[in-house]
N, C-alpha and C positions, 0 to 999 in steps of 0.2 A: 490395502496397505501400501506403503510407498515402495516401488518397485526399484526407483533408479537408485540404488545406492551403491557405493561402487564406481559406478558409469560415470564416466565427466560427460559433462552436457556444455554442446558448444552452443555462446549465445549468439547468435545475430544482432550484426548493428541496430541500435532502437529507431524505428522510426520517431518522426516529430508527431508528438502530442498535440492530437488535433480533437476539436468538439466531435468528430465524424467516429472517431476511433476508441473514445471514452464512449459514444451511444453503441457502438458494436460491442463495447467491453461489457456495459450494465447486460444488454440481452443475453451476451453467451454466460455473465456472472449469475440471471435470474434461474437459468436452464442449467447450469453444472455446478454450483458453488453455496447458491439459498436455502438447499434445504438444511445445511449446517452453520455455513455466516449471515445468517439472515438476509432479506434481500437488498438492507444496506448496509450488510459488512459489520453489523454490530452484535453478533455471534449470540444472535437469538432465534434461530433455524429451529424449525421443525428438530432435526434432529442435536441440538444443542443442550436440551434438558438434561437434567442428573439424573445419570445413568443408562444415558442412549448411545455415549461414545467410551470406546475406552482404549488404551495402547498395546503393545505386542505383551504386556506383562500383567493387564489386567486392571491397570490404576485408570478410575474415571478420569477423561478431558473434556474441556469444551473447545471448540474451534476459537480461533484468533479472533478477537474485536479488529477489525480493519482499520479503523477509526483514529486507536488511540496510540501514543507516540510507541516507536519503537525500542523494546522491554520495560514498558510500564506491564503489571500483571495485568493481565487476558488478553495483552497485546502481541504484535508481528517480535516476533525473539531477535530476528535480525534484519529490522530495516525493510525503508519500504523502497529502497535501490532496484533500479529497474533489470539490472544481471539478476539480482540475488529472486528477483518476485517471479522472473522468468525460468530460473532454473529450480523454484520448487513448486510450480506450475507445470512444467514439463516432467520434471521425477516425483513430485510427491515428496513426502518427509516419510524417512523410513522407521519404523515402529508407530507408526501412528494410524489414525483413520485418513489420512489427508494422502489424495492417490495420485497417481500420475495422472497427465490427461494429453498422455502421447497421440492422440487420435485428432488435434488441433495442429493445423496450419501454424508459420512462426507466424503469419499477420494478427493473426488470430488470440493466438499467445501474448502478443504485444498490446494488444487491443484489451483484455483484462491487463492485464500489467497496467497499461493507463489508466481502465477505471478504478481498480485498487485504489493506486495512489493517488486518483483524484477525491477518494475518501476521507485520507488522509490530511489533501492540501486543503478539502472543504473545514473540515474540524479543527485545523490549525490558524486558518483564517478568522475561525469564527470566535477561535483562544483569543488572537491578537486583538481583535475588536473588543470583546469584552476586557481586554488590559488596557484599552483606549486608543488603537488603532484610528485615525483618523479616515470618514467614509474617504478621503481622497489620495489620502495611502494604502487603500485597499489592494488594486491592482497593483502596484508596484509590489507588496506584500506577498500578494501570491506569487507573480513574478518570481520574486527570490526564492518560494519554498518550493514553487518549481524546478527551480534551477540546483537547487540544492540537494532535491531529490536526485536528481541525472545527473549530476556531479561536473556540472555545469558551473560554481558555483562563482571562480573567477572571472565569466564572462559578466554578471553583475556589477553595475556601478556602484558606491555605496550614495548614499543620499545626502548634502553635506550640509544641512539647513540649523542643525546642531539640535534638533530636538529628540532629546533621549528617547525618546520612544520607537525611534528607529531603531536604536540600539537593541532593543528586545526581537524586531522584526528579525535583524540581522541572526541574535543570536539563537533562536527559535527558528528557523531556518538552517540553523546548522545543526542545530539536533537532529534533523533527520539524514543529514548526509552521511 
């Protein structure tokens, strides 16, 4: 059960989101986090089934969909913000099955923290294209729902070509900040 309630949890500066630190984050996510968010984050774990979790009061849960946008139902309750994903990683959510995992280095910590949200930015990506994303606004796309995840999001240029379909990139992008 979540142990850090109470406790402020200091976060440490994020490191930069690197391919190196999302492949560290899936390993440590396959070994501490799969058997309830399944192993990609779409909360179909071993232990996910009805009736294998339940909270300090007794009521069934299933773990978070990683996936899908934050407070959509079986989604992340509050954002996939790299403070917020870090500090209930390190305390856990309290009354829940969801535990600390005080036992991780902060690299470590930060390293899911990235692959988390590279779950996120994959499945937002894949929203945009299917609303007609063009393949060569892709990168720029993710770009921004990166940036928007780490609250980065005024270092982003906007795009001034005038085709509205930016407009969506833009504003999908800010839904998860």
């Amino acid at each position: 059960m979540g142990q850090g309630a109470g406790r402020p949890i200091a976060v440490p500066p994020e490191p930069p989101v690197t391919p190196a630190s999302i492949a560290k984050g899936d390993t440590l996510f396959q070994s501490n986090c799969a058997l309830c968010h399944g192993e990609q984050g779409a909360a179909d774990g071993a232990l996910s089934q009805p009736g294998m979790l339940s909270d300090d009061w007794g009521e069934p849960l299933r773990p978070a969909h990683l996936s899908l946008p934050s407070g959509m139902p079986g989604g992340v309750k509050l954002g996939h913000g790299g403070q917020r994903l870090y500090q209930i990683i390190v305390a856990g959510i309290s009354g829940t099955p969801m535990p600390p995992f005080e036992g991780l280095k902060e690299e470590e910590v930060w390293d899911l923290v990235h692959y988390v949200q590279s779950l996120r930015v994959t499945a937002q990506e894949e929203e945009l294209v299917a609303a007609g994303l063009r393949e060569q606004d892709r990168q720029t796309a993710r770009e921004r729902i990166w940036a928007a995840m780490s609250g980065r999001v005024a270092d982003v240029k906007p795009i001034a070509d005038g085709d509205p379909r930016h407009n969506v990139v833009s504003s999908m992008a800010m839904q998860e900040h």
